[in-house]
BAVOMI-669555 format. One line per field, with one value per residue (C-alpha): residue number from 1; residue in three letters; x, y, z. Coordinates in pm, whole numbers. Last residue first. Example, Ala and Ser with C-alpha at 12.3 -4.5 7.8 and 13.67 -1.06 7.14 Angstrom:
2
tiro c(2, 1)
torba c(SER, ALA)
c1 c(1367, 1230)
c2 c(-106, -450)
c3 c(714, 780)
//
This chain:
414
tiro c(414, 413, 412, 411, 410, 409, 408, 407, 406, 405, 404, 403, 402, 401, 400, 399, 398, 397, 396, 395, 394, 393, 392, 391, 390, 389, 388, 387, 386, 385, 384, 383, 382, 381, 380, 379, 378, 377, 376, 375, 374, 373, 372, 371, 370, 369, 368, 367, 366, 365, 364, 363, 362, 361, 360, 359, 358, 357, 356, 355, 354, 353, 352, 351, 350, 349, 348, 347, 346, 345, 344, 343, 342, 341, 340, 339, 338, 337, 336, 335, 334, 333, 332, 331, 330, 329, 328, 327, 326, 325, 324, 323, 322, 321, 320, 319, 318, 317, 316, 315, 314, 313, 312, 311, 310, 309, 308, 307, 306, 305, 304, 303, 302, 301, 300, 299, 298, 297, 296, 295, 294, 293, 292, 291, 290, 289, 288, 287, 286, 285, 284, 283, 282, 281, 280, 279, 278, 277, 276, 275, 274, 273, 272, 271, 270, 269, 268, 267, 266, 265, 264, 263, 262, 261, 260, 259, 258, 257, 256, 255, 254, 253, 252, 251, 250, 249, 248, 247, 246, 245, 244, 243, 242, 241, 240, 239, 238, 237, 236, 235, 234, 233, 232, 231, 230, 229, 228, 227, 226, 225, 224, 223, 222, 221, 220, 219, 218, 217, 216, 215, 214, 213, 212, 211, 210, 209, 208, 207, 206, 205, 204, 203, 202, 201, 200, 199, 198, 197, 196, 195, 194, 193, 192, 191, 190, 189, 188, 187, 186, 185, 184, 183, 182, 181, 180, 179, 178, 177, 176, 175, 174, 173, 172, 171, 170, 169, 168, 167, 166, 165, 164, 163, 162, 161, 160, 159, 158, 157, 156, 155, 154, 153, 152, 151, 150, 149, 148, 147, 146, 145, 144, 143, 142, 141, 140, 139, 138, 137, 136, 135, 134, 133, 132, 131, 130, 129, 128, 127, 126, 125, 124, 123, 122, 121, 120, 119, 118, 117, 116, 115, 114, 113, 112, 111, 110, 109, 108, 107, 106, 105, 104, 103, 102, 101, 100, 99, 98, 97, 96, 95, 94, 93, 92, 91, 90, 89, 88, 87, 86, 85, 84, 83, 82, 81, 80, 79, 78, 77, 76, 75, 74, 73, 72, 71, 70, 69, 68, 67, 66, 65, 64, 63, 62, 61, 60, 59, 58, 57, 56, 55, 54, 53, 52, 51, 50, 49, 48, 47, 46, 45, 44, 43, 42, 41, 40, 39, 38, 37, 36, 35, 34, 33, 32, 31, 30, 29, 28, 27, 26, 25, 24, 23, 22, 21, 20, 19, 18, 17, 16, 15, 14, 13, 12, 11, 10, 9, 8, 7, 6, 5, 4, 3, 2, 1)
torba c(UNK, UNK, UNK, UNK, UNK, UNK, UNK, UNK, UNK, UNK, UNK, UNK, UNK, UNK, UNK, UNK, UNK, UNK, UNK, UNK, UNK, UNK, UNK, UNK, UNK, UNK, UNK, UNK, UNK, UNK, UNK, UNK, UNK, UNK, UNK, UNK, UNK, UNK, UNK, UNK, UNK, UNK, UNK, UNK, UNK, UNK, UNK, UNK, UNK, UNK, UNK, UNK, UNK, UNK, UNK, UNK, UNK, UNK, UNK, UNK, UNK, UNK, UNK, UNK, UNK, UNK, UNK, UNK, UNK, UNK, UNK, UNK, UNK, UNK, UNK, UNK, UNK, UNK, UNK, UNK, UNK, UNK, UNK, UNK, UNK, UNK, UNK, UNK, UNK, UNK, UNK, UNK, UNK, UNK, UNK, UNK, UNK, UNK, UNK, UNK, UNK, UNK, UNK, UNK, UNK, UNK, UNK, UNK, UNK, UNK, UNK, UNK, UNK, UNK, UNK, UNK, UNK, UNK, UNK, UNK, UNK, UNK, UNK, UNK, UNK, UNK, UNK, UNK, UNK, UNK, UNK, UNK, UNK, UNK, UNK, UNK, UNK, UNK, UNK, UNK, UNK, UNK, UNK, UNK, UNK, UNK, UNK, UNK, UNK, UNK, UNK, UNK, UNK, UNK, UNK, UNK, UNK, UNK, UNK, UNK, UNK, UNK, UNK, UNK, UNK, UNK, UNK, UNK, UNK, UNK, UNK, UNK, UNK, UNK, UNK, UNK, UNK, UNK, UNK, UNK, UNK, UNK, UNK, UNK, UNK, UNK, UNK, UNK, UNK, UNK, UNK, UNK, UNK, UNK, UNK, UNK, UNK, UNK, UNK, UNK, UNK, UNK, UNK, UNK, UNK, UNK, UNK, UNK, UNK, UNK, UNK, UNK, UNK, UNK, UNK, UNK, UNK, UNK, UNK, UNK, UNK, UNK, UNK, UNK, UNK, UNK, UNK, UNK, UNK, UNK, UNK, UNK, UNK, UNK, UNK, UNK, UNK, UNK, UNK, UNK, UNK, UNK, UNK, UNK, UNK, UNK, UNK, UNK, UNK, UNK, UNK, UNK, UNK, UNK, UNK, UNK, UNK, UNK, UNK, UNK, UNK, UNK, UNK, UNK, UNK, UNK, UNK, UNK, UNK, UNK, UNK, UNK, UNK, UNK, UNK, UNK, UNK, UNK, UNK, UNK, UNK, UNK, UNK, UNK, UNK, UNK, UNK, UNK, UNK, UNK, UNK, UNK, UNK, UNK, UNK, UNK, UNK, UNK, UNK, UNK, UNK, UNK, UNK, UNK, UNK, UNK, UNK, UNK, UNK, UNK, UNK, UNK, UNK, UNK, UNK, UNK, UNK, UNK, UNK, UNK, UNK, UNK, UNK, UNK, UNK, UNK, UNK, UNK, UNK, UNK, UNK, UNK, UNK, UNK, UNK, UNK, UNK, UNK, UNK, UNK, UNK, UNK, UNK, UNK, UNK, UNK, UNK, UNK, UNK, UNK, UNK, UNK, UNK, UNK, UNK, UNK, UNK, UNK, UNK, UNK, UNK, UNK, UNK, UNK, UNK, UNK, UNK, UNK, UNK, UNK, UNK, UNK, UNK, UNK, UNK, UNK, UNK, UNK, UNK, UNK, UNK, UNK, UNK, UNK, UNK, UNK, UNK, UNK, UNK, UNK, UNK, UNK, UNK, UNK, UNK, UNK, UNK, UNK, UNK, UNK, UNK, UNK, UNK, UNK, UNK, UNK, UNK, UNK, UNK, UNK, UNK, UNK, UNK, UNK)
c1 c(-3062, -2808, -2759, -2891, -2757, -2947, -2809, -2930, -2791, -2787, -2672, -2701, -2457, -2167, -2166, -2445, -2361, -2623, -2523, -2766, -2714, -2912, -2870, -2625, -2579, -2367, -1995, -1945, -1623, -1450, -1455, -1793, -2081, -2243, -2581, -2731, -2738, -2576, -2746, -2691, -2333, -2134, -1763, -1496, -1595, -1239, -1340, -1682, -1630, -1673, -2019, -1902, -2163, -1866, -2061, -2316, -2053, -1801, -2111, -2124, -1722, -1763, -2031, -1804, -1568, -1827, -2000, -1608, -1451, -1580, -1502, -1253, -1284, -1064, -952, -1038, -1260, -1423, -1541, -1884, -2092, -2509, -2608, -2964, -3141, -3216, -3312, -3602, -3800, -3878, -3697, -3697, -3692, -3445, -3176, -3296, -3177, -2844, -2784, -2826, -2580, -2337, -2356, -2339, -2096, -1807, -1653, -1786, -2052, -2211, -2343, -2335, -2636, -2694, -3027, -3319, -3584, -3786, -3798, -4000, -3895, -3989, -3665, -3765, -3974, -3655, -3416, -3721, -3725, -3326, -3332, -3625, -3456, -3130, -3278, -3463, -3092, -3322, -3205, -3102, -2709, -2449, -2227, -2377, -2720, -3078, -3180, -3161, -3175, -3251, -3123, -3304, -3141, -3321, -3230, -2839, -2791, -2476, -2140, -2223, -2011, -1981, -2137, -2145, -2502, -2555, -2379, -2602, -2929, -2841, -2755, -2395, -2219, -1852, -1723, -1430, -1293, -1043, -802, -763, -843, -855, -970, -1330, -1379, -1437, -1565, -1577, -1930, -1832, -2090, -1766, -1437, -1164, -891, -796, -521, -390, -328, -131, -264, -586, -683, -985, -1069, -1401, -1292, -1357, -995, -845, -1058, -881, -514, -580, -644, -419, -168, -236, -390, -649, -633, -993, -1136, -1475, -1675, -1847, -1771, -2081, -2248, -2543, -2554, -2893, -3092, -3316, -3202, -2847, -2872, -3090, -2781, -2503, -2673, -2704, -2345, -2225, -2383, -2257, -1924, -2040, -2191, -1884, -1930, -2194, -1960, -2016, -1814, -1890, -1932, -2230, -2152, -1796, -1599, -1192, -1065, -776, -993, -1314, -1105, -885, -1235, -1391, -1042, -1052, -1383, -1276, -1053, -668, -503, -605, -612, -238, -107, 27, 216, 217, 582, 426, 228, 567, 422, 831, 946, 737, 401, 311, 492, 351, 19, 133, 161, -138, -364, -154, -213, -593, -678, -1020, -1253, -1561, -1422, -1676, -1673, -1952, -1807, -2029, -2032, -2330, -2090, -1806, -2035, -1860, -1621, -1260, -1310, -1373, -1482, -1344, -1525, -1196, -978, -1211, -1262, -843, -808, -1024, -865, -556, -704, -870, -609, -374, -652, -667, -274, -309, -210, 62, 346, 195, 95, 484, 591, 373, 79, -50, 286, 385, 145, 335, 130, 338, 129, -196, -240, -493, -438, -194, -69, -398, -356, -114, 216, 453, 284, 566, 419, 315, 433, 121, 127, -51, -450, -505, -628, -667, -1007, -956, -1251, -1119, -771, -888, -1106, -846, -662, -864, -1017, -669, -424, -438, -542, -533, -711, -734, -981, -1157, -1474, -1618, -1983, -2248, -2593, -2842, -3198, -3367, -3710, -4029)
c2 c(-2958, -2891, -3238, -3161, -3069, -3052, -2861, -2905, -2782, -2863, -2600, -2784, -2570, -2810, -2837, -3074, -3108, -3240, -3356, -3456, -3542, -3503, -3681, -3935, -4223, -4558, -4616, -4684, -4654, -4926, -4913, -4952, -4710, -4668, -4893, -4845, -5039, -4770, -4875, -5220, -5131, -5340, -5413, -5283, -4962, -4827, -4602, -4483, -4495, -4169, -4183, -4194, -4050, -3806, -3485, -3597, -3726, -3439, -3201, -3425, -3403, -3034, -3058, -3204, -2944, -2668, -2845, -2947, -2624, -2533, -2860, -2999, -3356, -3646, -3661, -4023, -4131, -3772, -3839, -3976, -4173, -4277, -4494, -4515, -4851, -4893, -4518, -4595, -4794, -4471, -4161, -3900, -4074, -4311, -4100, -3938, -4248, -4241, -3873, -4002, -4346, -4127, -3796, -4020, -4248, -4043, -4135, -3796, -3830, -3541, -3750, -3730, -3899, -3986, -4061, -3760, -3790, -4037, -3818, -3556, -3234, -2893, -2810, -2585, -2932, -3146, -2871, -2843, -3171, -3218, -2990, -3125, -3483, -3290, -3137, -3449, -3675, -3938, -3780, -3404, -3409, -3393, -3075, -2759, -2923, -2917, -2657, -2863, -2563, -2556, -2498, -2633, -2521, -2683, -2679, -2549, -2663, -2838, -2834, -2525, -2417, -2024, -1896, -1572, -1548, -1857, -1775, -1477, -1690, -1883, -1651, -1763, -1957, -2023, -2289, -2258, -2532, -2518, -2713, -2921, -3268, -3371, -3722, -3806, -4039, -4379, -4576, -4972, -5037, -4826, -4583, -4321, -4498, -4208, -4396, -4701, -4429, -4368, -4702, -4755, -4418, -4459, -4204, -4071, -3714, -3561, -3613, -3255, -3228, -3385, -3110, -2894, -3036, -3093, -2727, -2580, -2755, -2726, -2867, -2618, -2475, -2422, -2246, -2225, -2201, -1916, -1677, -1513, -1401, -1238, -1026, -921, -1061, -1234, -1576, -1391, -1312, -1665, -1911, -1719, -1766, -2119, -2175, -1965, -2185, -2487, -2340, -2329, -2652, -2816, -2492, -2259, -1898, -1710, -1452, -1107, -928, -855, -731, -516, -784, -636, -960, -989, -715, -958, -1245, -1030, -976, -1332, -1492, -1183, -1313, -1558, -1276, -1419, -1258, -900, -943, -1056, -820, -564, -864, -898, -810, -531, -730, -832, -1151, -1216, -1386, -1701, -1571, -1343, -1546, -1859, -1658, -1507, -1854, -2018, -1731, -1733, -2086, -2058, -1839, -1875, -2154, -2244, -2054, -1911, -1755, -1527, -1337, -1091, -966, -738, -463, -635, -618, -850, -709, -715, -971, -1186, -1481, -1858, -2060, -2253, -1966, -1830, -2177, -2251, -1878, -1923, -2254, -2065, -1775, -1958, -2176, -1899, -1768, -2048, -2041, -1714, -1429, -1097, -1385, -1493, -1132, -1048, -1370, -1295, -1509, -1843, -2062, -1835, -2028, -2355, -2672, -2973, -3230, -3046, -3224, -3500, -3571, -3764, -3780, -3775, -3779, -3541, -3544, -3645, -3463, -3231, -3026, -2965, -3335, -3485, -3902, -3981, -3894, -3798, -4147, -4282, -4465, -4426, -4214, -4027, -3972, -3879, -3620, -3459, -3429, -3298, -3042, -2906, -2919, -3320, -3547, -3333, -3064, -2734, -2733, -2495, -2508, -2312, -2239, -2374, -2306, -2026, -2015, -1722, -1807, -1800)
c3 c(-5963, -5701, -5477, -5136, -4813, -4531, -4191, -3825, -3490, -3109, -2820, -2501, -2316, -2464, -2791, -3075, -3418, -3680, -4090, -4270, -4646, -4954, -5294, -5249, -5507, -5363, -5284, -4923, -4721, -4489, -4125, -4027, -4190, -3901, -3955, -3641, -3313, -3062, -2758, -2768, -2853, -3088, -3097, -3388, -3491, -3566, -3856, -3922, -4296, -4567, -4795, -5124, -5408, -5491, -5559, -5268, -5041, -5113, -4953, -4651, -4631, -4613, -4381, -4144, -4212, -4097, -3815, -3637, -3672, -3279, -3178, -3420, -3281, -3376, -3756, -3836, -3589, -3611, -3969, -3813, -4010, -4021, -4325, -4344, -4330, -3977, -3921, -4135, -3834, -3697, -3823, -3599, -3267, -3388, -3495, -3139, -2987, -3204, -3104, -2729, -2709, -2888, -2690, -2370, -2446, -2568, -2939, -3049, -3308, -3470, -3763, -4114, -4189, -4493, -4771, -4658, -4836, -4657, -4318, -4563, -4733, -4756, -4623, -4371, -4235, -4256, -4089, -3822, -3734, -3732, -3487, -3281, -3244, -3149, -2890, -2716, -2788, -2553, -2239, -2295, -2379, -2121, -2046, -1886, -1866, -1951, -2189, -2476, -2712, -3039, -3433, -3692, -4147, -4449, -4839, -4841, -5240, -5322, -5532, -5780, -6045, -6085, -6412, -6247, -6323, -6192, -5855, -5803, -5898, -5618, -5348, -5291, -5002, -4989, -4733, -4498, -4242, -4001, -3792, -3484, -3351, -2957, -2957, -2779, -2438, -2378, -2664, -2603, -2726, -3090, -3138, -3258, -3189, -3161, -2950, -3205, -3373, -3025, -2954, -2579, -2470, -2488, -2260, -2426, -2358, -2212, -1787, -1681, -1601, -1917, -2115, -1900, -1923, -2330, -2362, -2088, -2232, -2623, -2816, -2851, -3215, -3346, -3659, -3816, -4139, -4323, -4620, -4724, -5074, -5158, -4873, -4643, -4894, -4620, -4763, -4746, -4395, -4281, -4511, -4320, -3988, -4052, -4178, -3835, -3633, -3796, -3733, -3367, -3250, -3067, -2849, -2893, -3052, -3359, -3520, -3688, -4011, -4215, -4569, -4609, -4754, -4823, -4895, -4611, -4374, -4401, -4303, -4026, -3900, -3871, -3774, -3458, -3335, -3129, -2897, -2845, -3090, -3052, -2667, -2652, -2911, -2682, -2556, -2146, -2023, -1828, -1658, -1426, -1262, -1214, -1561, -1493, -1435, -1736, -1950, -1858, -1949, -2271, -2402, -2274, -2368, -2689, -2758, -2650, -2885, -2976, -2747, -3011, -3290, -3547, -3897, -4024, -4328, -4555, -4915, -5011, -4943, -5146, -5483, -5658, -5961, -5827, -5599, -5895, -5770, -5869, -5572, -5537, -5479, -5233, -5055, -5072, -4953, -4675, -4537, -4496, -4295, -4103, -3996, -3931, -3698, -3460, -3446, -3281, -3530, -3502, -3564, -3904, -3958, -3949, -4158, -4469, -4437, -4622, -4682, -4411, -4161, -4252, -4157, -4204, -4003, -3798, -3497, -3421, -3075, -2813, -2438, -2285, -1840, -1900, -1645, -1920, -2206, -2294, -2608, -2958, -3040, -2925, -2995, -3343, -3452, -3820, -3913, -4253, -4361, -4749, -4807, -4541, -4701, -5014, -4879, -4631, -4918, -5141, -4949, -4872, -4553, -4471, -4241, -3937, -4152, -4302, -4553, -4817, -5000, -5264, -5447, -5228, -5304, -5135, -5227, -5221, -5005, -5192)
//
């Protein structure tokens, strides 16, 4: 028998608001995070808007010298920590803090200070010495990881995890394997981006990923919709607490969801586009349903990777498909990016956040601005407007460039 590992606290740093509750109200309610870019002059950008962060303080979480030792990357992680740790009600007084871990990805890292220290660098002669000694410590992905464990003093397994768009899922799966092999009975996991930036939006810009809607920002993100054309920049973080279960029990912490099955694979086909046919994601969501000990029939949502660009979309429906036969018709299949754009390497942790707060809620959040059908996209995508009905396990895939494609089931706690 496996230990099983539940989910204890949650934390959220979003475009749509900077607590789980609400970002939850507001995408049960269909808001959008994405308005014009304020970060920056976007004159000469081909994108000229994102889903920023509104009202984020970092010294409503930090004192004001770590706030200006940390990338923004790392002020998200730390903020959305404290919500989960608060949330999850330990006593970091009495846990065990060697058999208390933190895995906690960034798909890029700190790309504002690698932006920052670089115009410095080249606009005030080339002169390296004008470099901040505390370039490399912010910039490095693993640094929200270890300033996490150094904030709460947890001495279990330590480090960061990087694939992309699939990275905070990542680093869920590997905390669910370390404390199934009782490696730590509790981890703090999730994942942080901050990349709006201008080499962020220039490059993804470059390689042709970003919508250029620039008439209707908010209509940009349109996940399976016919007339997609690109995914919406999104930032922020996501933390969730996971427990051995009979650890949390004896705690008498409360309990939101039960981690059941975890597939990870490989597409192995190409630096940016998905295998045809969504081949790796059909396999991870195979194996999450077979560790699981479940069947295809079990599972009730799909809380889908979904980008707003036409190949991932017109692929993770087809393996929808694959994997679920003529049942894919009658499950509900969302993505959350059309309201808060894409988080990329935060992206699998607070989008199973929001699968969790479907279970507890029994509201499954709307694809927002799905307005013309796709042949190829001919699923029930929750359009527009949010659905009430009972939720006992949700699926929630992510897929990054590199072909890295992951699986995680969440089930009610029983």
């Amino acid at each position: 028998m496996k230990r099983r590992v539940v989910v204890t606290g949650l934390g959220a740093i979003t475009p749509v608001g900077l607590s789980v509750q609400e970002f939850w109200s507001s995408i049960t309610q269909g808001k959008s995070g994405v308005d014009y870019i304020t970060y920056f002059d976007t004159k000469e950008f081909g994108t000229k808007f994102a889903a920023e962060l509104k009202g984020f303080n970092p010294q409503n979480y930090m004192d004001r010298k770590l706030a200006q030792r940390t990338d923004p990357f790392t002020q998200y992680a730390l903020a959305s920590t404290a919500e989960a740790i608060k949330d999850s009600e330990l006593n970091l007084e009495k846990i065990d803090k060697e058999r208390a871990g933190v895995i906690f990805g960034s798909g890029i890292g700190g790309m504002w200070t690698y932006d920052k220290q670089q115009n410095i660098l080249f606009t005030r002669g080339g002169n390296p010495d004008r470099i901040s000694p505390f370039f490399i410590p912010m910039l490095i992905a693993d640094i929200a990881a270890g300033r996490i464990s150094m904030t709460y003093g947890l001495k279990g397994p330590n480090y960061a995890t990087i694939s992309a768009c699939s990275t905070s899922a990542h680093s869920i799966i590997d905390s669910v394997m370390i404390i199934q092999r009782d490696a730590a009975d509790i981890m703090v996991t999730g994942g942080s981006e901050a990349v709006i930036c201008p080499m962020g939006i220039g490059g993804f810009n470059a390689m042709g990923a970003l919508s250029t809607l620039n008439e209707a920002p908010q209509k940009a993100s349109k996940p399976f919709d016919k007339n997609r054309s690109g995914f919406v920049m999104g930032e922020g973080s996501a933390t969730l607490v996971l427990e051995e279960l009979e650890h949390a029990k004896a705690r008498g912490a409360k309990i939101y969801a039960e981690i059941t099955g975890i597939g990870m694979t490989a597409d192995a086909h190409h630096i940016t586009d998905p295998a045809p046919g969504g081949d790796g994601v059909v396999r991870a969501m195979r194996l999450a349903i077979k560790d699981s000990g479940m069947t295809e029939n079990d599972i009730d949502v799909i809380n889908a990777h979904g980008t707003s660009t036409p190949p991932n979309d017109r692929n993770e429906t087809a393996a929808i498909k694959t994997v679920f036969g003529d049942r894919a018709y009658k499950i509900p299949v969302h993505s959350i990016k059309s309201m808060i754009g894409h988080l990329l390497g935060a992206a699998g942790a607070i989008e199973s956040i929001a699968s969790i707060l479907t279970i507890k809620n029994g509201i499954i959040p709307p694809t927002i601005n799905y307005e013309t059908k796709d042949e190829e996209c001919d699923l029930f995508y929750v359009p527009n407007t949010a659905v009430k009905r009972e939720v006992n396990t949700v699926l929630s895939d992510n897929s990054g460039f590199g072909g890295h494609n992951t699986a995680i089931i969440f089930k009610k706690f029983e």
